[in-house]
C-alpha positions as a Markdown table, in Angstrom:
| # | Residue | x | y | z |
|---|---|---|---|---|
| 1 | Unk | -2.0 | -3.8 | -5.6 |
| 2 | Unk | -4.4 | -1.6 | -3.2 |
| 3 | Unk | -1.3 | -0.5 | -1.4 |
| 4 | Unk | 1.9 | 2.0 | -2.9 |
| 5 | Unk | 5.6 | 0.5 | -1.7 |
| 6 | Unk | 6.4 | 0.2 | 1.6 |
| 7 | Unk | 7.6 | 3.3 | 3.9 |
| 8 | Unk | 9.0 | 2.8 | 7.2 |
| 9 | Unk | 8.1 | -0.4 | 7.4 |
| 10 | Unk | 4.4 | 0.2 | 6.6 |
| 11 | Unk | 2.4 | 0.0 | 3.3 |
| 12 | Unk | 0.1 | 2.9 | 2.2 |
| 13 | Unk | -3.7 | 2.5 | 1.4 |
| 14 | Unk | -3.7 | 3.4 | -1.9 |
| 15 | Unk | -7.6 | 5.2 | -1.2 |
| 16 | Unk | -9.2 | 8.4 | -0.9 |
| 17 | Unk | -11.0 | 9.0 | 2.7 |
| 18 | Unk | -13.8 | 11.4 | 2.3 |
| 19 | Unk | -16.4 | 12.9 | 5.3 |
| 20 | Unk | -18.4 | 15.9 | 6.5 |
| 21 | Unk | -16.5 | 15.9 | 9.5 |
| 22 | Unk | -13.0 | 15.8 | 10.5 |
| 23 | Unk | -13.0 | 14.1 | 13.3 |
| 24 | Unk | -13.9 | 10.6 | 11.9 |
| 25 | Unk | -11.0 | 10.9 | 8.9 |
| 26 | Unk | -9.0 | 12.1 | 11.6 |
| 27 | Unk | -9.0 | 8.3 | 13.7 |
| 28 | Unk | -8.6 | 6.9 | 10.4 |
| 29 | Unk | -5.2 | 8.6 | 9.9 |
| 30 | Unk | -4.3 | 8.5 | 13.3 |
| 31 | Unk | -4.9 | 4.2 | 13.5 |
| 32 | Unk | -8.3 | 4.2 | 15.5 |
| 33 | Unk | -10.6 | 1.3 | 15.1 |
| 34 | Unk | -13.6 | 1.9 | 16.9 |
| 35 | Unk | -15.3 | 3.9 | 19.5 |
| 36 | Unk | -13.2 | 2.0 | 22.0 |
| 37 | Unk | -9.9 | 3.5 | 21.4 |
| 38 | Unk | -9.0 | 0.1 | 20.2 |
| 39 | Unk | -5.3 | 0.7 | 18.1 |
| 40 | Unk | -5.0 | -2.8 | 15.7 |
| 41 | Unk | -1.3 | -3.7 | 15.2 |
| 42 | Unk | -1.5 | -3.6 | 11.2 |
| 43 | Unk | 1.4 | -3.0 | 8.6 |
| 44 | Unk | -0.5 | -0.4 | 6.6 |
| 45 | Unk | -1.0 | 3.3 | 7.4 |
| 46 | Unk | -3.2 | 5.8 | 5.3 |
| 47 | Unk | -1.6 | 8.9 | 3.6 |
| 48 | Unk | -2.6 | 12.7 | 4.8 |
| 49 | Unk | -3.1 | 14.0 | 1.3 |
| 50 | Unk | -5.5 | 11.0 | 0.4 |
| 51 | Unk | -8.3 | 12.8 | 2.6 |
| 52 | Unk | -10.7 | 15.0 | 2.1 |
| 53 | Unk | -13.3 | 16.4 | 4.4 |
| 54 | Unk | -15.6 | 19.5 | 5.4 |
| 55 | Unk | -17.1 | 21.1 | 8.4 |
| 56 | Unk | -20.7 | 20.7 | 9.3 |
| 57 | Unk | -22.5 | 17.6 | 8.7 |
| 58 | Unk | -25.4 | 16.4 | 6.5 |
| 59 | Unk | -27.7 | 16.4 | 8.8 |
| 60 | Unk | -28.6 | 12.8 | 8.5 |
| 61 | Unk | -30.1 | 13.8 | 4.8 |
| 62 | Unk | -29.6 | 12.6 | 1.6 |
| 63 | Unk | -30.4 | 15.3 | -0.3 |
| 64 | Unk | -27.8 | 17.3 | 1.9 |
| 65 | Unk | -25.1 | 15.6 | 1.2 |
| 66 | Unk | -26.1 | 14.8 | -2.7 |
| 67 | Unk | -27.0 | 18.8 | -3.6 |
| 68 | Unk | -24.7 | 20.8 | -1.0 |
| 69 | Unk | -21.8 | 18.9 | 0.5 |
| 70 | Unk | -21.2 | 16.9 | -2.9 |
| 71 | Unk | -20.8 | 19.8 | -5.8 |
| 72 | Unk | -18.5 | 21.0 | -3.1 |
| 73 | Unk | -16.0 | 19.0 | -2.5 |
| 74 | Unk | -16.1 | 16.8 | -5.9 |
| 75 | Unk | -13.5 | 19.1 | -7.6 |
| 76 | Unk | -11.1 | 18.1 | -5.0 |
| 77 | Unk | -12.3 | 14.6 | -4.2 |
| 78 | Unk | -11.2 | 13.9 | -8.2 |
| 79 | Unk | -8.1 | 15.4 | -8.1 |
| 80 | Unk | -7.1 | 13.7 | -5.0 |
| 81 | Unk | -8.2 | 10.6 | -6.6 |
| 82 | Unk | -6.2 | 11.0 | -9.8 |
| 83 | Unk | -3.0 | 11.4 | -8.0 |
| 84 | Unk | -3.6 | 7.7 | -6.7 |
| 85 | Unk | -4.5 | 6.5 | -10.1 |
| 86 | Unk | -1.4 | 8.2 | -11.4 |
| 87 | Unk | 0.8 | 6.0 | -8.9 |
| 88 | Unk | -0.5 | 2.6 | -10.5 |
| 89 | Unk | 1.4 | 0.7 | -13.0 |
| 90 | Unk | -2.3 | -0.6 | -14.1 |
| 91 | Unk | -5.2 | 1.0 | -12.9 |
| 92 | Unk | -7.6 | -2.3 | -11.9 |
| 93 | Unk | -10.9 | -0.4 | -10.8 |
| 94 | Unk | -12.2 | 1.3 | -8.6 |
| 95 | Unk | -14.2 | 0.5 | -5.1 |
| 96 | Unk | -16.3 | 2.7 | -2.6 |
| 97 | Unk | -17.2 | 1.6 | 1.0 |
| 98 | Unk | -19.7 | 3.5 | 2.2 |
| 99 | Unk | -23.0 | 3.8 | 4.8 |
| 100 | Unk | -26.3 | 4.5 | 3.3 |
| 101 | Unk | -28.1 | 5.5 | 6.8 |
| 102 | Unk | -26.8 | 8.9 | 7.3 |
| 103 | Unk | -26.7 | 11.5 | 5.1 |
| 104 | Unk | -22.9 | 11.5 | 4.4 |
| 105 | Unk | -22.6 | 8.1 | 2.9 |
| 106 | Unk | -25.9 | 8.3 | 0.8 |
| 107 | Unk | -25.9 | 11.3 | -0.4 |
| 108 | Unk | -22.3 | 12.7 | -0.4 |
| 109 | Unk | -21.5 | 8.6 | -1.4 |
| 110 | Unk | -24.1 | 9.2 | -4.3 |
| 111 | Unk | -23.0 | 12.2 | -6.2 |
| 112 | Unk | -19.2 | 11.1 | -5.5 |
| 113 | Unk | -19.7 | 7.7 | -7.6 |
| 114 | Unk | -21.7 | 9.6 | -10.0 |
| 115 | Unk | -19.1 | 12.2 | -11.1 |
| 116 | Unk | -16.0 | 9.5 | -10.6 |
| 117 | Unk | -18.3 | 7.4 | -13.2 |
| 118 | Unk | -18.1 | 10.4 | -15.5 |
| 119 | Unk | -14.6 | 10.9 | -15.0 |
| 120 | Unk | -13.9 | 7.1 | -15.8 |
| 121 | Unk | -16.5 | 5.8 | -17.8 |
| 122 | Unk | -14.4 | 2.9 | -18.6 |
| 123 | Unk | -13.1 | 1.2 | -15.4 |
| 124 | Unk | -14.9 | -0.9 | -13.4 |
| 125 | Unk | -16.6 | 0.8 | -10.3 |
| 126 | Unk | -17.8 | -1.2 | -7.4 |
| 127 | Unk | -19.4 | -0.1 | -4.3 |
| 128 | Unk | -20.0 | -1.7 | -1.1 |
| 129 | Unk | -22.7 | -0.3 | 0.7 |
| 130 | Unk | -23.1 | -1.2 | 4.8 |
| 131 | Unk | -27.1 | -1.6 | 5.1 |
| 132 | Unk | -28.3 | 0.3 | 8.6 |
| 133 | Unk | -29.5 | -1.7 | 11.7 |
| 134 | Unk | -33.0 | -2.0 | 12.2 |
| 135 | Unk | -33.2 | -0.6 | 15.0 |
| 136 | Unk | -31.0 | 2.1 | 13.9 |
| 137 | Unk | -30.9 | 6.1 | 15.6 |
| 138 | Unk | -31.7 | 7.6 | 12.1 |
| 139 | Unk | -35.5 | 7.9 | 11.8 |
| 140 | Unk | -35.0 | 8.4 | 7.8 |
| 141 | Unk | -32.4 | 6.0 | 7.2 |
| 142 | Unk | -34.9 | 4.2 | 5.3 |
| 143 | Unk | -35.0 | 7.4 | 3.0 |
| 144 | Unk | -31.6 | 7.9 | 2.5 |
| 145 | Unk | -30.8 | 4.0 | 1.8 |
| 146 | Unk | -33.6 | 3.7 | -0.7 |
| 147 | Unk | -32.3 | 7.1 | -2.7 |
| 148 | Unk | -28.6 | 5.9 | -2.6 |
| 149 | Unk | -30.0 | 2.3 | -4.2 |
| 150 | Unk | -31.5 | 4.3 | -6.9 |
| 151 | Unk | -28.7 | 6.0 | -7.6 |
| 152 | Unk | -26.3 | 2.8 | -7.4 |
| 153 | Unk | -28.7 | 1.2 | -10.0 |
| 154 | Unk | -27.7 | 3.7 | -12.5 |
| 155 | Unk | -24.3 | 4.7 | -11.7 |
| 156 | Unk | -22.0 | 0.9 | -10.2 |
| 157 | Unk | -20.7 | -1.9 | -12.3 |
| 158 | Unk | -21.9 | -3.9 | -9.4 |
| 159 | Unk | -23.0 | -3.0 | -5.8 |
| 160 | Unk | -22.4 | -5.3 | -2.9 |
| 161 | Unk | -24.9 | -4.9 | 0.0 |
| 162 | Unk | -23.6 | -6.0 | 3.7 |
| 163 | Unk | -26.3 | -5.5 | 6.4 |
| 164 | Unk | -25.4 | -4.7 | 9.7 |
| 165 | Unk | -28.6 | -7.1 | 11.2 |
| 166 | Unk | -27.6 | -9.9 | 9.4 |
| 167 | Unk | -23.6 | -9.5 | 10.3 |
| 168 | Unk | -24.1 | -9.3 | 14.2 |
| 169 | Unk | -26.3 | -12.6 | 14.0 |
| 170 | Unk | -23.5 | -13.9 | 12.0 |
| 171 | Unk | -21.4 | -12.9 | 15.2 |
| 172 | Unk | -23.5 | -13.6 | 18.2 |
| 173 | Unk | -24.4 | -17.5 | 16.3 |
| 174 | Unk | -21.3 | -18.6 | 14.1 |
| 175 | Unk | -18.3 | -16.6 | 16.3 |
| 176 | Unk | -19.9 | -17.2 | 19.8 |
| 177 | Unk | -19.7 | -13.7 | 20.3 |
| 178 | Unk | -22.5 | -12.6 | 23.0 |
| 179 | Unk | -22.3 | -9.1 | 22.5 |
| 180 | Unk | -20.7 | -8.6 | 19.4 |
| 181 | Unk | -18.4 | -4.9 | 19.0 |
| 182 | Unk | -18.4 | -3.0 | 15.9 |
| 183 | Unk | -14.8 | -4.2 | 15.4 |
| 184 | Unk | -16.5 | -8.0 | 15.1 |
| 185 | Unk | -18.6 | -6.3 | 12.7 |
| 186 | Unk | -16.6 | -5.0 | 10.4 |
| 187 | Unk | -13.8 | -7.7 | 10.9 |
| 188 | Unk | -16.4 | -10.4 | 9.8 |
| 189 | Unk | -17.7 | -8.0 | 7.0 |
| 190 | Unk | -13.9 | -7.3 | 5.8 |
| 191 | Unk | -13.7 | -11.4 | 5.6 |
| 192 | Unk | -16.1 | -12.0 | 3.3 |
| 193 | Unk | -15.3 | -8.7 | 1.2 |
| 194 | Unk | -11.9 | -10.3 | 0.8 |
| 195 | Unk | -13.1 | -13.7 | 0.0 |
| 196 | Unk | -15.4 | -12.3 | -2.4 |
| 197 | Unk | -13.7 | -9.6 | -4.7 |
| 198 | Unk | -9.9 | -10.8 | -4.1 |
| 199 | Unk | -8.6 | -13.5 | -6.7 |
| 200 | Unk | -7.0 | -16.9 | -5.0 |
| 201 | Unk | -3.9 | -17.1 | -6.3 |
| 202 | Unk | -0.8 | -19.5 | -6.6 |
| 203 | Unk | 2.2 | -18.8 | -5.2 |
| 204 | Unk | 3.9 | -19.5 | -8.9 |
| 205 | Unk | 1.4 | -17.0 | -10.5 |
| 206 | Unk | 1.7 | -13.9 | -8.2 |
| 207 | Unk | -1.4 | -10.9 | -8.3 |
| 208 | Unk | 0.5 | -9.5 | -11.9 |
| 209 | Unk | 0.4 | -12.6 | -13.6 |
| 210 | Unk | -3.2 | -13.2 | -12.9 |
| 211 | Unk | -4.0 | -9.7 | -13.8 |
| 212 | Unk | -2.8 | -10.1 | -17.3 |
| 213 | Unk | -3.6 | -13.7 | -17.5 |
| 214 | Unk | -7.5 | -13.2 | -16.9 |
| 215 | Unk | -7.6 | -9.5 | -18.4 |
| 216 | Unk | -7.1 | -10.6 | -21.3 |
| 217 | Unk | -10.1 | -13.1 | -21.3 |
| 218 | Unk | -12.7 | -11.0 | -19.3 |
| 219 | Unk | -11.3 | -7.2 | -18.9 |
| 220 | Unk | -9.4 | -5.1 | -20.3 |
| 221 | Unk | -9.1 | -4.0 | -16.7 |
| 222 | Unk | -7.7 | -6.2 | -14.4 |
| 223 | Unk | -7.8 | -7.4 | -11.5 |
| 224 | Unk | -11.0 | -6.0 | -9.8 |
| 225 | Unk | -12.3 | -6.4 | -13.5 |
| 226 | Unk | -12.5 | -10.3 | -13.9 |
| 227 | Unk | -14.1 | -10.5 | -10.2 |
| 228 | Unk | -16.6 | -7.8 | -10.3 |
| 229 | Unk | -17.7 | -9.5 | -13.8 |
| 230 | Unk | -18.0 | -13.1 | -12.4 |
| 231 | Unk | -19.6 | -12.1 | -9.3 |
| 232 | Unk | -21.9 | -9.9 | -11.0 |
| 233 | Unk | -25.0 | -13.0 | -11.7 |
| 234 | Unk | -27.5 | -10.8 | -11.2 |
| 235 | Unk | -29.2 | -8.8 | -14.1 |
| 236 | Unk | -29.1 | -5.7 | -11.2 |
| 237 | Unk | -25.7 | -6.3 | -10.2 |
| 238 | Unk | -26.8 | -6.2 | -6.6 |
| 239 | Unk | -24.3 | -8.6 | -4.7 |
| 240 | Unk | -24.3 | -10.1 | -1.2 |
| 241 | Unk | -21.1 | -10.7 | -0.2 |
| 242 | Unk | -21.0 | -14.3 | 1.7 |
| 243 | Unk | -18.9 | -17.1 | 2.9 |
| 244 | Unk | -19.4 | -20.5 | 4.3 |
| 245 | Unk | -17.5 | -22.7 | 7.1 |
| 246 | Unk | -17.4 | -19.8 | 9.7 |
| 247 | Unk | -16.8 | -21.1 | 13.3 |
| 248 | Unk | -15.6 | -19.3 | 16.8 |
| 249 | Unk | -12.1 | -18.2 | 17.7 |
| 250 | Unk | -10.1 | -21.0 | 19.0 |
| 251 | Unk | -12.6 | -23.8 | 17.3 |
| 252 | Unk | -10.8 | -24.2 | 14.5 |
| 253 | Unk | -8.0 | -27.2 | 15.2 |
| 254 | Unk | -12.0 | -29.1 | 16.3 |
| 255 | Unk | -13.5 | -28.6 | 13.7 |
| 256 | Unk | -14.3 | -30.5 | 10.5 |
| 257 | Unk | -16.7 | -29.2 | 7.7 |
| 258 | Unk | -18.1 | -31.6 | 4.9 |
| 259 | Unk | -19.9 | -30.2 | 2.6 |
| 260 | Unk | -23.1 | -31.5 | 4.1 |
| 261 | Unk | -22.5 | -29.5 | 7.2 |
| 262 | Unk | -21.6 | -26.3 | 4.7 |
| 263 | Unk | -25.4 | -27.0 | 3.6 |
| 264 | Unk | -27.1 | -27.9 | 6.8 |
| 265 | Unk | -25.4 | -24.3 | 8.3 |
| 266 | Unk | -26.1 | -22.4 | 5.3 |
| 267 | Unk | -23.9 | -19.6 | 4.4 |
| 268 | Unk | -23.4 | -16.0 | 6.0 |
């Protein structure tokens, strides 16, 4: 599971929330979704102790945050991190979300899956990388997402790109969503992340039973293991994540997709 026993009512991320700043790590904890204040009703909280974070910045460089920010917090970004592998019954792989326009994500995101590869060469490692808008306010974001696919290249299992251009067409043309928020966003990006790396299971088999079931035929890590492996087509393992049959909120009950209209649309 991705989340440790209930408490209170609530289930705890089992993740590790790591920034050059405070502030952002600090909405996290405290339930913030988005620039708008907006508080989601959810049943899931993160812990305190999973966080790490410095002062300062990166400056919007990739080297930054690869040479300065990364050597320095990597100690305590690993220890943090085996305290949550410690808590699984079976440890299924690991996954990093990160930006690659800033200098945080790229770099800091760089070294980070580089020295977690060399602490567990033998799990599977994932990343999912959110690809900058074109427009975007970083005049080198093309830089630092460039340097962080080099360094993917050498270091994932398998990197999934989701770019922001593509996602807010996605919005704006399958949703019906004018002007779509960041929380569209990264709601329609979640979607397809679940669609994509979670198993569908039966309500007889439960997420256990499939683990051991299919670990024993493609991983000796399961669950993320089986997944990563049959998503991973390309000799790069550079993903997309996608999924087809999206329509707008409260068009569902009219609607009626054949696979002919699942072609004619495409997929997003």
């Amino acid at each position: 599971a991705s989340a440790s026993a209930a408490r209170r009512g609530l289930y705890t991320a089992r993740a590790v929330l790591v920034d050059t700043e405070p502030r952002v790590v600090q909405r996290c904890l405290q339930g913030a979704e988005d620039d708008g204040g907006e508080r989601p009703v959810r049943g899931w909280s993160y812990h305190g102790a999973g966080s790490v974070y410095c002062q300062g910045g990166a400056a919007n460089n990739w080297a930054c945050g690869f040479n300065v920010h990364g050597p320095a917090v990597a100690e305590q970004v690993l220890a943090t991190l085996r305290r949550e592998v410690e808590r699984c019954d079976r440890l299924g792989g690991l996954l990093a979300l990160h930006s690659v326009a800033g200098g945080t994500g790229s770099g800091l995101g760089s070294h980070l899956l580089q020295v977690t590869r060399d602490a567990y060469p033998a799990v599977p490692l994932a990343s999912v990388s959110i690809w900058p808008f074109e427009g975007g306010e970083v005049s080198v974001q093309c830089y630092n997402a460039a340097l962080s696919l080099a360094s993917l290249y050498e270091t994932v299992d398998l990197a999934v790109v989701c770019e922001n251009e593509r996602y807010l067409e996605l919005c704006r043309l399958s949703l019906g969503e004018p002007k779509p928020s960041l929380a569209s966003i990264n709601a329609a990006i979640c979607g397809n992340l679940v669609r994509t790396l979670l198993p569908s299971l039966r309500s007889s088999l439960g997420v256990d039973g499939w683990a051991v079931k299919c670990g024993r035929q493609l991983s000796p890590a399961a669950p993320l293991g089986p997944p990563l492996r049959a998503s991973s087509v390309s000799p790069r393992h550079f993903e997309s994540a996608a999924a087809g049959g999206r329509v707008a909120h409260g068009t569902e009950a009219f609607t009626s997709d054949g696979w002919a209209g699942l072609q004619r649309h495409g997929f997003a």
